[in-house]
C-alpha positions as CSV (number, residue, x, y, z in Angstrom):
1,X,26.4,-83.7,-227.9
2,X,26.1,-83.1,-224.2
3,X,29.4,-84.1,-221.8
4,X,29.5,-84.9,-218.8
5,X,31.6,-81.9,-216.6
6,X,34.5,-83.4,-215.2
7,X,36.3,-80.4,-213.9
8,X,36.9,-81.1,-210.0
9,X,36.4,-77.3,-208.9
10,X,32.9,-77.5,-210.4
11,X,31.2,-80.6,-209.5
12,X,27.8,-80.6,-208.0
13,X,28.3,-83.8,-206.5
14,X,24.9,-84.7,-203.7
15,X,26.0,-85.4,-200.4
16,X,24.0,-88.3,-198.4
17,X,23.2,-85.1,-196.0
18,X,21.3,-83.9,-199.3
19,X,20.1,-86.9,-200.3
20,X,18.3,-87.8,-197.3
21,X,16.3,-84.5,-197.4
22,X,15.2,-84.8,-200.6
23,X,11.4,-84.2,-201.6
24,X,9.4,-86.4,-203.5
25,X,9.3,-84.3,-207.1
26,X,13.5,-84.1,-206.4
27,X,13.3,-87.5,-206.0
28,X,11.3,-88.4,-209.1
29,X,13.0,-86.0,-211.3
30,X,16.4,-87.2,-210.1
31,X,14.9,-90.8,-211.8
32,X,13.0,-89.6,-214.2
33,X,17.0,-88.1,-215.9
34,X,19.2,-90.6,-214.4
35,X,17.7,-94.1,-213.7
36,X,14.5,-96.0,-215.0
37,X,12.3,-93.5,-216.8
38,X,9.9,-95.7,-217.8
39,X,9.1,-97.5,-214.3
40,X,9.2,-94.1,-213.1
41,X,6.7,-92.5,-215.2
42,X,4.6,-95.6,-214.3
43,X,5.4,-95.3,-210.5
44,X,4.3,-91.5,-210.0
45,X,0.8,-92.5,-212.3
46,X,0.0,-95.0,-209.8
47,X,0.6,-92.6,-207.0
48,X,3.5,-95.1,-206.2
49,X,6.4,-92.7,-206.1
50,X,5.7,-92.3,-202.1
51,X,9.0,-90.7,-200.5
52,X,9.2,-93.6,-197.4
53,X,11.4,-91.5,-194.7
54,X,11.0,-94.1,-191.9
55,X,10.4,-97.8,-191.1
56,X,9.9,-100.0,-188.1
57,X,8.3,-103.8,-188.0
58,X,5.9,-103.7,-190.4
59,X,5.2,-99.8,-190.8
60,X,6.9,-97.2,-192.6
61,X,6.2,-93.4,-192.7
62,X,6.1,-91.4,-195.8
63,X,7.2,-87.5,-195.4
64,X,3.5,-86.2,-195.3
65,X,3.9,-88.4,-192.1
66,X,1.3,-90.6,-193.2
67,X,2.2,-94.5,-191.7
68,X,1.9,-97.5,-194.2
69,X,1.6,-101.5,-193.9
70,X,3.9,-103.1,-195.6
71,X,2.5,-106.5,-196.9
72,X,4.9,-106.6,-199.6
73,X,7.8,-107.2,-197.4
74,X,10.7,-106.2,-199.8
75,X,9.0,-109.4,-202.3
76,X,9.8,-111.6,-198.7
77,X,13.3,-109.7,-197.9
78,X,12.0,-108.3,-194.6
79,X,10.6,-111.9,-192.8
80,X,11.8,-110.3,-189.5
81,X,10.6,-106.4,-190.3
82,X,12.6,-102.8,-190.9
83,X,15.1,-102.1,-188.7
84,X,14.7,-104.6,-186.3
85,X,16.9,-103.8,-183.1
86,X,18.9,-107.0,-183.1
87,X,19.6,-107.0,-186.6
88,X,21.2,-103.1,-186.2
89,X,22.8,-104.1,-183.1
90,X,24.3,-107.2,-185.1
91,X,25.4,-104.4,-187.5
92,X,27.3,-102.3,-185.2
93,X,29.0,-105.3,-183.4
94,X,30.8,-106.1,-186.6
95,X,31.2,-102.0,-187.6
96,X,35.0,-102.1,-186.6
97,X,35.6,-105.6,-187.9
98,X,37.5,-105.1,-191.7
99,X,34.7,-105.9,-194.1
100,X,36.2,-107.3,-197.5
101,X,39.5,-108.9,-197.2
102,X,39.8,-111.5,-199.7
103,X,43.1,-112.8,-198.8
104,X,41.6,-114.2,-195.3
105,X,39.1,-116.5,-194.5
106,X,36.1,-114.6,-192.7
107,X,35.2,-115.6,-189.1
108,X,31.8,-114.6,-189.5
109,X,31.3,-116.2,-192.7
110,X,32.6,-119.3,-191.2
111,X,30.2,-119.0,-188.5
112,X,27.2,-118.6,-190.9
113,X,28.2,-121.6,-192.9
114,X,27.8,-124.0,-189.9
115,X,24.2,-122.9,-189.1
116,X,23.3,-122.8,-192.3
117,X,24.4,-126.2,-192.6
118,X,22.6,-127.2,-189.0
119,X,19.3,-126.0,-190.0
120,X,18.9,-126.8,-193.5
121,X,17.3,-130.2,-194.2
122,X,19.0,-133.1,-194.6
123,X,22.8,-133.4,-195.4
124,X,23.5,-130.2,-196.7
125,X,26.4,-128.9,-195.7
126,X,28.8,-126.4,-197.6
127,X,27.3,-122.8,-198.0
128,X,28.8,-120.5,-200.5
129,X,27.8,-116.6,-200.2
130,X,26.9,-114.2,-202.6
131,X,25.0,-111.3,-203.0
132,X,21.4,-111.9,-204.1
133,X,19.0,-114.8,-205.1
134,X,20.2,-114.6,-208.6
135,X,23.5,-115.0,-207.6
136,X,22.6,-117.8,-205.7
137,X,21.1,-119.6,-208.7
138,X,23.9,-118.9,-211.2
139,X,26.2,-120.8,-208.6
140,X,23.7,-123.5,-208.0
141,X,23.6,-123.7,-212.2
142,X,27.4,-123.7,-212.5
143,X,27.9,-125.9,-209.5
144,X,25.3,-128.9,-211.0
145,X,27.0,-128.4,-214.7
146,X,30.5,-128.9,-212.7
147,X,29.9,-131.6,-210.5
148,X,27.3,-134.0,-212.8
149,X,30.2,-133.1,-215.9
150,X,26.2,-133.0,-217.7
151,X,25.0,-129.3,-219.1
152,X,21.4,-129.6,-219.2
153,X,19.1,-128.1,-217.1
154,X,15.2,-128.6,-216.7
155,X,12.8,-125.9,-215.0
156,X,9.5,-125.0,-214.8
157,X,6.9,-123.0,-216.9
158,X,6.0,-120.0,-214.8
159,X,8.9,-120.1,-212.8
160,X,11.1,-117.3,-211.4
161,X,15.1,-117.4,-210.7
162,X,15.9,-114.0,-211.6
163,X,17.2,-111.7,-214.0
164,X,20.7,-112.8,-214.6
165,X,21.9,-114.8,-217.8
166,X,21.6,-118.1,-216.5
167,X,19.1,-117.3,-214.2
168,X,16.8,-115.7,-216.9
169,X,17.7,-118.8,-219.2
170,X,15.6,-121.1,-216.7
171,X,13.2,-118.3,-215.7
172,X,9.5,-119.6,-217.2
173,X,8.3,-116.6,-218.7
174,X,8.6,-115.4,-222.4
175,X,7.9,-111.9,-221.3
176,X,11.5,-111.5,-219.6
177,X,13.6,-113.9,-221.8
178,X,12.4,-113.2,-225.6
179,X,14.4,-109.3,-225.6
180,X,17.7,-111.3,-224.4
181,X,17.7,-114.4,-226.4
182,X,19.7,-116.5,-227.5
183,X,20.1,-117.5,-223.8
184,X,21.9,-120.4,-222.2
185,X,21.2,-123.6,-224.6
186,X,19.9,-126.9,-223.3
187,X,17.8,-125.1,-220.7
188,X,13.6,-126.9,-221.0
189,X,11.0,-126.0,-219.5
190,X,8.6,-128.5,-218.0
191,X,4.7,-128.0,-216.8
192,X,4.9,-127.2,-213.1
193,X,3.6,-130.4,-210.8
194,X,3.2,-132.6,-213.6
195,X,5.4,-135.9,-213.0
196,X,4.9,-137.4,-216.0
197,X,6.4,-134.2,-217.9
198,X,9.3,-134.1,-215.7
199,X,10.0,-138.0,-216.3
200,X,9.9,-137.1,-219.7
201,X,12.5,-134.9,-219.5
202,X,15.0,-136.4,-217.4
203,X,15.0,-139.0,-219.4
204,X,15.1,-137.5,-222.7
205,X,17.4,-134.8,-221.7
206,X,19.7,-136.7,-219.3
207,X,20.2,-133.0,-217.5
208,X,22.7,-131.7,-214.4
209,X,19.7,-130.5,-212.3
210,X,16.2,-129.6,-212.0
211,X,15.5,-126.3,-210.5
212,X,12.0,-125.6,-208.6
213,X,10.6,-123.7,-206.2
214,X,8.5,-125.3,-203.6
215,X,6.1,-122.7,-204.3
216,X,6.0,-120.8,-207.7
217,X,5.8,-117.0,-206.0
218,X,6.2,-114.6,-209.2
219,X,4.0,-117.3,-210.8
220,X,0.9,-116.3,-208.4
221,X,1.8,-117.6,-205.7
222,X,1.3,-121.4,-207.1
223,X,1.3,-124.6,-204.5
224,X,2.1,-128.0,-205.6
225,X,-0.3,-131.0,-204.6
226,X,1.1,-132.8,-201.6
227,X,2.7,-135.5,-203.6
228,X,4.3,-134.1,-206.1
229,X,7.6,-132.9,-204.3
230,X,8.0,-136.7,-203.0
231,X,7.7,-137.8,-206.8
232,X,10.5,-135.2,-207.7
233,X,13.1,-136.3,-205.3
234,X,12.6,-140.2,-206.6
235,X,12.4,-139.4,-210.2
236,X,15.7,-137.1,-210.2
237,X,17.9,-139.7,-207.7
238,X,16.6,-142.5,-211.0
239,X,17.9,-140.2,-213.6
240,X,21.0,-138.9,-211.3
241,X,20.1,-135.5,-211.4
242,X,21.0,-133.0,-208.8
243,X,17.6,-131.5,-207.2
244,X,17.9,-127.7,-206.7
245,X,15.4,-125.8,-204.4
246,X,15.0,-122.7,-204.7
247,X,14.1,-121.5,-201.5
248,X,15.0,-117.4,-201.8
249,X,11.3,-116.2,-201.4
250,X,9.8,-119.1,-199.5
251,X,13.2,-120.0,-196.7
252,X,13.6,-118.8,-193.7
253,X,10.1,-119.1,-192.3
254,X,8.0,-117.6,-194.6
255,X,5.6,-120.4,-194.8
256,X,5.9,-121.6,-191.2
257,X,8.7,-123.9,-191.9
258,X,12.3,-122.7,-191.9
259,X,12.0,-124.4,-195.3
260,X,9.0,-124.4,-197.1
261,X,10.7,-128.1,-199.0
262,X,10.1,-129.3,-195.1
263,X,6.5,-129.6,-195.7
264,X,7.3,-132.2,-198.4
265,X,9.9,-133.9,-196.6
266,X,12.4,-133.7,-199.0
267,X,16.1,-133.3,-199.1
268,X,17.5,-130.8,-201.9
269,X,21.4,-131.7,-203.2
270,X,21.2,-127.6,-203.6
271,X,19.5,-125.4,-201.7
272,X,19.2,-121.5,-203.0
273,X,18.9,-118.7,-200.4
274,X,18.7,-114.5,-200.1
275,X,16.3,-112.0,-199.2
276,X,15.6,-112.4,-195.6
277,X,18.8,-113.8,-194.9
278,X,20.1,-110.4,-194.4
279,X,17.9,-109.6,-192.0
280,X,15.9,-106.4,-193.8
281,X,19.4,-104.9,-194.3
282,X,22.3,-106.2,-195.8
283,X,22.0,-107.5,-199.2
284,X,23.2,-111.7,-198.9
285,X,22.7,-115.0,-200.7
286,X,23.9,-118.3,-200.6
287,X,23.6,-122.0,-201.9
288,X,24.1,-124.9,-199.5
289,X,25.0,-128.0,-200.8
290,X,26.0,-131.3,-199.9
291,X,29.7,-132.2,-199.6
292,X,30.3,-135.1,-201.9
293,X,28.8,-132.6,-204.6
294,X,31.1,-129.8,-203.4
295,X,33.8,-132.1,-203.9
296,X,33.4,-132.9,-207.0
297,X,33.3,-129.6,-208.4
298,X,35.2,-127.6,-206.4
299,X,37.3,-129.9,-204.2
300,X,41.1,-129.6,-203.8
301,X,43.6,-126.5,-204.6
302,X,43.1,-126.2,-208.2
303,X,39.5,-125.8,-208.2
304,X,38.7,-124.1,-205.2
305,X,38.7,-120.3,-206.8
306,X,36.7,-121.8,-209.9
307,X,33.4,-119.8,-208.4
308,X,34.2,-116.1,-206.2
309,X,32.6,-113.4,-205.0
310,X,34.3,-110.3,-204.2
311,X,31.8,-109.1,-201.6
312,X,30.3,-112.7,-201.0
313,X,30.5,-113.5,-196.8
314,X,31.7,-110.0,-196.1
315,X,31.6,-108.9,-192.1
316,X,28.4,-107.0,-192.0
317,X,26.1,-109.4,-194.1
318,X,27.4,-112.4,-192.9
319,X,26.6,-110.5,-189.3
320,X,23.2,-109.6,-190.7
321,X,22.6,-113.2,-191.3
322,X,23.4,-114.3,-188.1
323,X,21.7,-112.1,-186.0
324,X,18.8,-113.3,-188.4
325,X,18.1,-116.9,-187.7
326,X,18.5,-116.1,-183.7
327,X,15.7,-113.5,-184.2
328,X,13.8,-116.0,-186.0
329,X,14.0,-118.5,-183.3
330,X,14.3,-116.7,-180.3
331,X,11.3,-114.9,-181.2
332,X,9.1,-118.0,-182.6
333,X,8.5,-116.9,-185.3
334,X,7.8,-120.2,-187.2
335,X,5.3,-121.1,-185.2
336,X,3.7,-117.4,-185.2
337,X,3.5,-117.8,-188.6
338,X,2.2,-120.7,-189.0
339,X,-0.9,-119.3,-186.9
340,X,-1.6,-116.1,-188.2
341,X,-1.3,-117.7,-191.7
342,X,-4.0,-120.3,-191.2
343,X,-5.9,-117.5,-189.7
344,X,-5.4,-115.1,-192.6
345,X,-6.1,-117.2,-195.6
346,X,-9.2,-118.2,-193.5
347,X,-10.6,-114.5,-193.5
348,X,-9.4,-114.4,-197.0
349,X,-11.5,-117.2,-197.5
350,X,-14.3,-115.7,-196.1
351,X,-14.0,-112.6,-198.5
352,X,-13.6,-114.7,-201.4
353,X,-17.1,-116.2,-200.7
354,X,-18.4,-113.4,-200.2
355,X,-17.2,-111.1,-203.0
356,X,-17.4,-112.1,-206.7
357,X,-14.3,-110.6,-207.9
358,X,-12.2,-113.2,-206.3
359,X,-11.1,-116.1,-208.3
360,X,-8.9,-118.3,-205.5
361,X,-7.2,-117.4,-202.4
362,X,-3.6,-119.5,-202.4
363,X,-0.7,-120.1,-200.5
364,X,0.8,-121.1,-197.2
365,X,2.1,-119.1,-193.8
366,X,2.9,-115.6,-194.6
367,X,2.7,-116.7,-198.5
368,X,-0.2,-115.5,-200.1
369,X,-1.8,-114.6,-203.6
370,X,-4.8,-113.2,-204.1
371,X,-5.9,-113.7,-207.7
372,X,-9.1,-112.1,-209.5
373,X,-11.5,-113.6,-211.8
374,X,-11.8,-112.6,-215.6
375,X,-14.0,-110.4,-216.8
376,X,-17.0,-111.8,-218.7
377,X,-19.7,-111.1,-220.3
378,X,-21.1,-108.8,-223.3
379,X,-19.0,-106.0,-222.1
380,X,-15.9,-108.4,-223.1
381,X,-17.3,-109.9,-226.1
382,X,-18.2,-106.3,-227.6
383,X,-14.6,-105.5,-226.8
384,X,-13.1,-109.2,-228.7
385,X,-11.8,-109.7,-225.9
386,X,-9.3,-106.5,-224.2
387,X,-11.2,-106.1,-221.4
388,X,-10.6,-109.2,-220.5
389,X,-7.3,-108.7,-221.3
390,X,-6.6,-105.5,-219.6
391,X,-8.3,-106.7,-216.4
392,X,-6.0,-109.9,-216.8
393,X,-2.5,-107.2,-216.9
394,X,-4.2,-104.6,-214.5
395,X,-6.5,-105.4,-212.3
396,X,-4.2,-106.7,-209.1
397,X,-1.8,-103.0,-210.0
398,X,-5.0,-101.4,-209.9
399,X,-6.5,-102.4,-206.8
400,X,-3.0,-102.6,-205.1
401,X,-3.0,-98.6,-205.8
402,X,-6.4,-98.3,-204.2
403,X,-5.0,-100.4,-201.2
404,X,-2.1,-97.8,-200.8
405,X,-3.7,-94.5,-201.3
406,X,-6.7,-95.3,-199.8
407,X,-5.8,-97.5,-196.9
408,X,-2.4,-96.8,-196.7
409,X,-1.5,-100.6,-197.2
410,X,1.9,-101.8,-199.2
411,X,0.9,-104.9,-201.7
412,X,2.2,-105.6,-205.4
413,X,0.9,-108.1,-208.3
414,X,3.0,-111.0,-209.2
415,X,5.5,-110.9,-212.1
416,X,4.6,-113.8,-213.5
417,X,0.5,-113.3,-213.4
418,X,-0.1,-109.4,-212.7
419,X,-3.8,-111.0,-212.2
420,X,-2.6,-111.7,-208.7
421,X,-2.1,-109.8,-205.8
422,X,0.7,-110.8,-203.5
423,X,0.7,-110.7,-199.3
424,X,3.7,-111.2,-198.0
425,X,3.8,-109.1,-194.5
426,X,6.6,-109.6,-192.5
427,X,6.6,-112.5,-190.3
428,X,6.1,-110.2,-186.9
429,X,2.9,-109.1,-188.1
430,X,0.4,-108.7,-185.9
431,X,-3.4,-110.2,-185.9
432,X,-5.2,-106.4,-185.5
433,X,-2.8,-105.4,-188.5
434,X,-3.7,-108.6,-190.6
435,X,-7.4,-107.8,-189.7
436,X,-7.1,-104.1,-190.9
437,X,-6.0,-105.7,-194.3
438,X,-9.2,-107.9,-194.9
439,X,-11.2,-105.2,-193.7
440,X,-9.4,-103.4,-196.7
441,X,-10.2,-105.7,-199.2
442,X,-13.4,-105.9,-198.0
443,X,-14.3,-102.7,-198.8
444,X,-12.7,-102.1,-202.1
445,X,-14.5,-104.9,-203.0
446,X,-17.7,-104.5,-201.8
447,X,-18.1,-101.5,-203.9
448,X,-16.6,-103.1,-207.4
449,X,-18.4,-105.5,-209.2
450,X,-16.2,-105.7,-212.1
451,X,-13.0,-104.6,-214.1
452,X,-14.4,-101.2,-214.9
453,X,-15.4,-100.1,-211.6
454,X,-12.0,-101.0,-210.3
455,X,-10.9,-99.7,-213.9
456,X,-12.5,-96.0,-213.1
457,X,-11.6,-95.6,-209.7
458,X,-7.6,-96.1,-210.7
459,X,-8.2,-93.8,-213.9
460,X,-9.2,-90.7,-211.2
461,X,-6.0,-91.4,-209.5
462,X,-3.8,-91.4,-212.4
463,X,-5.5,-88.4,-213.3
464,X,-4.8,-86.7,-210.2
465,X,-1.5,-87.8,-210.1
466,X,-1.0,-86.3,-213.5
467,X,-1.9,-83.0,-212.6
468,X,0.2,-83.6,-209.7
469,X,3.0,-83.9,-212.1
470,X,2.8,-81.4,-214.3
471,X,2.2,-78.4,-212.2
């Protein structure tokens, strides 16, 4: 049995002076022995395992000192870019400021909580921070179960909250639940925009909340029709449930609202937040509420340490988030989004009629998901059916690889349906950079007609990359 050395004189700890000159077969044997193996292996087939040395807007450089676009955008962390100025001057502002004292109550923190409460919709009104979306949603859970005195909870089928317990529990894909269950009980799962469902369920179920995103992201970047939302709020105020958006991919202007519930005109009792909030940088959350619900579950002395977070609101996330919504209005960013996305999903548009491959283009603003059409034919019937599968499970990885090594262009499938490729650039991307990805596209496209083209072109890289690997 090996053990670890623990002898101070010979430790070979890495010091961040190392670490930040590290080369890219360092860096994936360092994973390979001490984090995920298997992503990793899967990561340096697909070419994947790029050693990114610099960032700005919505580039980064890799150490050959090749430049990249990024139109995954951290899975919508980075709505105002890497490294933006304001957000590292916001940074060094608070730098001599003491970051985590518990026994205070946090000026910035404080400060955060009243804009979060002036530009959220409706009467929201108490934030509390955390540290990531799936925080977010375990205190929007535990708040609904504490202020409703009800334990139920309904959600949606292809849904996304995260990766946590609770989160997982009303997270609608078998895939990421079945190796952890049992999970939380009297979590159901509804279909996504069906009303009658969700009447159903409310009133069978009599549950705390109903958690939904106002567009299902991980799902394939799913958009309700335009009454649905409208429907939701009426049916949960019948059935006194609380209504809990879910806003940490789609907030903060992603869609060209600050809040993609806007576009429904609805008012959330709980509104989930992260990812951009911390402005590309600092790793923050947060649900906003509305105060009679605060009240009731954690109003008054004896239940206001019933939900903490040690690192929740410190100095420099809290300044992070600041800093962010002034970048976000000062630079107009709404309303830039709003523009370039109408004009993307339009070229989008225009490849989809153009090129057989593709199934739908989807989404709103900066939002998109590109998703392919099955393969069909006698080439899937001869095979019963696993090309169609494979092309189903592959196709958007594959095609995302040809878009980085080829065109040096950042995407990513969606968890939920790997079918679909996901654009999500951030939101001060500009129109010749938007134009250099559908010129992309069109190209890959226009010389794959199918699932094995696109099949054999990724088979050569992961074959090169194999060599790579093993030299």
């Amino acid at each position: 049995m090996n053990e670890k050395n623990t002898n101070k004189n010979s430790l070979n700890l890495i010091s961040l002076e190392q670490a930040v000159s590290l080369n890219r077969s360092d860096i994936r044997k360092l994973h390979k022995e001490y984090g995920n193996s298997g992503l990793t292996s899967t990561m340096s087939l697909l070419d994947f395992d790029k050693n990114f040395v610099r960032a700005q807007g919505a580039s980064v450089w890799d150490s050959d000192g090749n430049k990249y676009l990024d139109f995954l955008g951290g899975f919508g962390s980075l709505n105002v870019g890497h490294n933006h100025p304001k957000i590292l001057a916001a940074l060094e502002t608070a730098n001599q400021l003491p970051s985590i004292i518990p026994a205070s109550l946090p000026a910035l923190a404080g400060a955060l909580a009243k804009n979060l409460a002036q530009i959220t919709p409706g009467d929201l009104q108490r934030s509390f921070f955390c540290n990531s979306g799936a925080e977010a949603v375990e205190g929007a859970l535990k708040l609904a179960r504490a202020a409703t005195g009800k334990t139920n909870i309904v959600f949606c089928d292809n849904s996304f909250h995260g990766k946590t317990f609770g989160a997982l529990s009303v997270t609608g894909r078998d895939k990421y639940q079945k190796p952890f269950e049992p999970l939380l009980p009297g979590c159901h799962s509804v279909p996504f925009n069906d009303v009658d469902a969700l009447v159903k369920a409310l009133s069978s179920f009599s549950p705390a909340a109903f958690i939904v995103e106002p567009i299902q992201g991980e799902g394939g970047i799913i958009t309700p029709s335009k009454e649905y939302f409208k429907q939701v709020q009426k049916i949960c105020k019948k059935y006194s449930t609380l209504l809990i958006i879910d806003e940490v991919q789609t907030g903060l202007g992603r869609t060209g609202k600050m809040f993609a519930c806007e576009r429904h005109h609805i008012e959330p009792d709980v509104l989930c937040l992260a990812k951009s909030l911390g402005g590309g940088t600092m790793p923050i959350g947060a649900f906003v509420t509305k105060d009679a619900i605060w009240r009731k579950a954690y109003g008054g002395m004896d239940k206001a340490t019933l939900h903490t977070s040690t690192f929740g609101g410190n100095s420099r996330a809290a300044a992070a988030g600041l800093a962010t919504l002034q970048v976000i209005y000062e630079e107009n960013l709404l309303d830039k989004t709003k523009q370039n996305g109408d004009f993307f999903l339009d070229q989008l548009n225009r490849l989809k009629n153009k090129h057989p491959l593709i199934k739908e283009v989807r989404g709103q603003g900066l939002m998109i998901g590109l998703e392919f059409n099955q393969v069909e034919g006698l080439g899937d019937k001869l095979s019963m059916g696993i090309t169609n599968k494979l092309s189903q499970e592959y196709m958007g990885s594959l095609v995302a690889g040809e878009l980085m090594n080829e065109f040096k262009i950042i995407t990513a499938y969606t968890l939920n349906n790997p079918n679909v490729i996901r654009l999500e650039p951030p939101l001060i991307v500009s129109r010749e950079e938007l134009e250099a990805v559908v010129d992309a596209f069109d190209k890959i496209l226009s010389r794959h007609r199918g699932f094995f083209s696109v099949a054999a072109s990724g088979a050569r890289t992961i074959l090169k990359s194999f060599r790579q690997n093993n030299k």
